[in-house]
N, C-alpha and C positions, 0 to 999 in steps of 0.2 A: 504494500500500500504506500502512495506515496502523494506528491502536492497536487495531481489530478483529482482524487477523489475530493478535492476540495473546491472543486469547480465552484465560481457564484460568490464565493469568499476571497475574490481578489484583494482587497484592501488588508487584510488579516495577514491574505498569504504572499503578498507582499512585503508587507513588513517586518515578517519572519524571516523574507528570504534575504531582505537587506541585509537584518540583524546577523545572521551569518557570513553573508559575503564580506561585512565589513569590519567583523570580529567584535560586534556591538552589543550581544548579546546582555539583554537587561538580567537582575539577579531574580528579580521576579516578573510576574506576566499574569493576567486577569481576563481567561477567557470567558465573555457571555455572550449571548444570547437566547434565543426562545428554545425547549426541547427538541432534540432532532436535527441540529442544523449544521453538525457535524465540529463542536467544540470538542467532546471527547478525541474524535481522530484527530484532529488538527494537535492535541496534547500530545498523542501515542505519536505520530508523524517527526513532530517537533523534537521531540525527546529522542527518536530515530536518528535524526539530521545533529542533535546535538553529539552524539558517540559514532556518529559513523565515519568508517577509517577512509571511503570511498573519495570517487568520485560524483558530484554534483547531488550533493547529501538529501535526502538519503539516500545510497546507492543503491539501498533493498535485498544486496545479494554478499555482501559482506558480514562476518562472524558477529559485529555488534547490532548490526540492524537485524537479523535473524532473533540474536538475543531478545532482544528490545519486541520485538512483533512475538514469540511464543512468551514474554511475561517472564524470563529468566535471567533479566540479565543485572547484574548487581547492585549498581549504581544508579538503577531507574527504581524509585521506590513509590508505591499505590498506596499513598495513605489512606487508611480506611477504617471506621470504627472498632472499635472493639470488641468482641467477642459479645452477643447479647446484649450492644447497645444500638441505636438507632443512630446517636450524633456522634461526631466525630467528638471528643473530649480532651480533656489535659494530659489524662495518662496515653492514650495513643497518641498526642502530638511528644509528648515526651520522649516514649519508647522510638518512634518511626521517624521522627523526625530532628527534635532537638540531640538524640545523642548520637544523631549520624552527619549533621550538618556541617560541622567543621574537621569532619573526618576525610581524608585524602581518599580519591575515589580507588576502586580494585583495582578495576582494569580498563574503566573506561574513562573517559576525556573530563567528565563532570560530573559532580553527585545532580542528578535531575528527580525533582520530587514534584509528585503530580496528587494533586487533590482535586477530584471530582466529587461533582454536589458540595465543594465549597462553602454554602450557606447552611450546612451543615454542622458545619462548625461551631463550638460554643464560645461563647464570650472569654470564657476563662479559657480556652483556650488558645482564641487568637490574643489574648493579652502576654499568656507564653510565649507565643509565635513572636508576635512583634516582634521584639530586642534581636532576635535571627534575621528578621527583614529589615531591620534598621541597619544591624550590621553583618549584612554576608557574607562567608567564604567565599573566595574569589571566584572557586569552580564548581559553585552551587547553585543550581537556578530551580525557583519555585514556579509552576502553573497552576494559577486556581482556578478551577473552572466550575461555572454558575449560570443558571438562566435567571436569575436574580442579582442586579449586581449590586440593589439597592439593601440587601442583607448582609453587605459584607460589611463590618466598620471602617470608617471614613481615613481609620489612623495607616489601614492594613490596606487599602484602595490607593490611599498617597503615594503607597512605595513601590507601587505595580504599575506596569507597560499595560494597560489597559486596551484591547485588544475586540470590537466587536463583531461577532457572527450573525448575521440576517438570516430571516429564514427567507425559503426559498420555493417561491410559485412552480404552481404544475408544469407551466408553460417551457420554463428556466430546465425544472427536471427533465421532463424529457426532450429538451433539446440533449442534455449532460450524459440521458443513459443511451439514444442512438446515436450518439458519437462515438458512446465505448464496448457500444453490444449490438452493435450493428451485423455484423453478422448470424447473430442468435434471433429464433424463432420467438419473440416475446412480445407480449400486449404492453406496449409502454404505460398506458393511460390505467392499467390494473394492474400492472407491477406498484406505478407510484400510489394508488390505492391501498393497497395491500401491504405494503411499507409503511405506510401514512406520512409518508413526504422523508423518509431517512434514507436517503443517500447508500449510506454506510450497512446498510439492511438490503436496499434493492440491490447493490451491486452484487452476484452471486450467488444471491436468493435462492430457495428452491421456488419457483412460483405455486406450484401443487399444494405443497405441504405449508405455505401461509393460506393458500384459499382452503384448506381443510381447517385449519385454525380457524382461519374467521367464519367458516361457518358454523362450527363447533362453540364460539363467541357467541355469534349472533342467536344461534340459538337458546344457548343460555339465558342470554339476554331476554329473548324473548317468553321464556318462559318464567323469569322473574316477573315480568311486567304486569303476569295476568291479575286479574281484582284479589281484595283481598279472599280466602277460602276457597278458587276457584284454580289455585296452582298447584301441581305437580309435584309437591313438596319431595315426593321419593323420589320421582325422575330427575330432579335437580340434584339433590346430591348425589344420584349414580352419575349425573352428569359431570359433576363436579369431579367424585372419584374416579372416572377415568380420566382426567387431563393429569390426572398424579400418581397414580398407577402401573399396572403393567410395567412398559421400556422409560417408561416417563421421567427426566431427568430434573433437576430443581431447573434447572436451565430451562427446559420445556413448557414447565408452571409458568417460571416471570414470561416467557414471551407469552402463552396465555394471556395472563393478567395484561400484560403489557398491549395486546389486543382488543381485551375490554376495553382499556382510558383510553384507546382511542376510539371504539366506539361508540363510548358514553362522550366522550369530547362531541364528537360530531353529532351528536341527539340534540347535546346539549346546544350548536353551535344552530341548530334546525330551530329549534324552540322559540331560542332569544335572538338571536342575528340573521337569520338567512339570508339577508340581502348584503349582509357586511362582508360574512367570510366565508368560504366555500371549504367543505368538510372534503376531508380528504378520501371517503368511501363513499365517492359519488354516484355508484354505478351502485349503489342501492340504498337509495335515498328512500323508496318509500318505505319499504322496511323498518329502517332509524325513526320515520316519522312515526310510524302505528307505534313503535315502543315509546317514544317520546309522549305521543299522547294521551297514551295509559298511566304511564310514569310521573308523569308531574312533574315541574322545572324544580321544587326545592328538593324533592329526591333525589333527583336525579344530582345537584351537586354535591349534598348527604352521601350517594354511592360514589361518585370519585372519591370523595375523602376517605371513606372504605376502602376500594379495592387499590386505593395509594399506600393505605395502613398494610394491610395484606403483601404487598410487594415489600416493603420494607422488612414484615416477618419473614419470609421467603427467602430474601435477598441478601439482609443484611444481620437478621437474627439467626439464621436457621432454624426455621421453627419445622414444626412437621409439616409436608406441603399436605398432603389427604386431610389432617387435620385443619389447618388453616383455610383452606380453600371448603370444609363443610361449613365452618364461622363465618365464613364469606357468607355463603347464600341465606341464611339465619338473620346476618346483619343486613343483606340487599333489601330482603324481602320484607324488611321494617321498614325503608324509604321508600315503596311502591304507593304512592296516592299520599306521601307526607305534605301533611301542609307544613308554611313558612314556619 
């Protein structure tokens, strides 16, 4: 993977590639933008370019850029909550971060620390952080990346190259994917459907096994929606237990879930805006709409904030996915007809 998949983000990917050629590299960097819009990769990319021994970085086929792409390689560190926490806290910024910071890198070029979901972060302990970003080791560089940039503190945003990611219209995407899958047999306008605008998802996709997902969503979906006494109560959690089941990996689950909020996004987007923003599963619009109308607009925000919670157990807890996902539809089916 490399500065192509970042088609759209000229301005970002620009500046990155200054900062390279120029040896400018800031100590820190503040990627945002909206969900989707390819902040993560441009982190994973960036941190590639940063350790690659190559040619015109990242080379992609060099021993550091291999590292860095399979998650291995020493000096590129994923700060990440703690074990059965949700936020990123003091003692994981401790352990991951502050006692490796001025530590000389293994083997590669720079110690590169990437924290994604950024606003995750707690007070206390970007307060630790700070005095690290105030005073960096030379060959340390931080990327926080956020779809929120207005959660970061204002002390922790000063000392960052502040960097932003657009999202990026239908029109944009698939001019981006027959340029580079032109040759392949694929529905561009249902891939980027079916991805829900992620770049980074459609390139390589299987397209089958997301349209069995989202029908396997939508159904779901659909069958939360019904009144109250008139649903499936059994059918919903055998439904549930097989998406967690069988060959079903925790991997499997979040992209699940991850298919729901975009679902529910787009219900939601039917409801309140139609004429503003165009839902990215547009090739089954009426669909979204029958659930949306059964569902009610304050439920329906009530269940993102559910099936957000649920991904977080999933994702960042490990909770039990069969278990998690039967509390899922228990808690949905309390939002169906809630009023405000």
């Amino acid at each position: 993977m490399d500065w192509r998949f970042l088609q759209g983000q000229d301005t970002a990917v620009d500046s990155l590639q200054r900062d390279l050629a120029a040896s400018r590299v800031a100590g820190a960097y503040a990627f945002w933008g909206p969900e989707g819009c390819g902040k993560a990769t441009a982190a994973s990319i960036f941190a590639r370019a940063l350790q690659c021994g190559g040619d015109s970085p990242p080379c992609g086929t060099c021993q550091a850029c291999e590292k860095v792409e399979r998650g291995s390689h020493p000096d590129v560190i994923q700060v990440v909550p703690e074990k059965g926490k949700k936020s990123i806290g003091i003692e994981a910024v401790r352990d991951q971060v502050l006692e490796r910071a001025y530590q000389r890198p293994q083997e590669g070029r720079r110690m590169v620390f990437i924290v994604d979901d950024a606003h995750r972060v707690t007070t206390q302990a970007f307060n630790a952080f700070l005095k690290t970003l105030e005073e960096p080791a030379q060959d340390a560089v931080f990327i926080l990346v956020t779809p929120n940039l207005h959660a970061l503190p204002p002390t922790v945003l000063s000392r960052c190259r502040q960097l932003r990611f657009r999202a990026l219209g239908r029109d944009e995407q698939r001019q981006i994917l027959s340029a580079h899958l032109a040759d392949e047999a694929v529905d561009f306008d249902k891939l980027i459907s079916l991805s829900m605008g992620r770049l980074g998802k459609a390139f390589g996709a299987d397209q089958s096994a997301l349209e069995e997902r989202r029908e396997a969503a939508l159904s779901f979906l659909n069958g939360l929606s019904a009144p109250p006494g008139k649903a499936d109560e059994a059918g919903l959690l055998g439904l549930a237990a097989s998406q967690a089941g069988g060959g079903s990996s925790r991997a499997d689950v979040l992209e699940f879930l991850e298919m729901l909020l975009g679902l529910l996004r787009d219900i939601l987007i039917l409801e309140v805006a139609p004429d503003a923003v165009e839902p990215w599963n547009a090739d089954v619009v009426e669909a979204l709409r029958a659930i949306g109308g059964r569902w009610g607009v304050p439920g329906l925000i009530r269940s993102v904030d559910w099936v957000q919670e649920a991904t977080r157990d999933v994702g960042v807890i490990n909770t039990n996915p069969s278990l998690t996902l039967e509390s899922l539809v228990i808690s949905l089916r309390g939002t169906v007809g809630a009023a405000g």
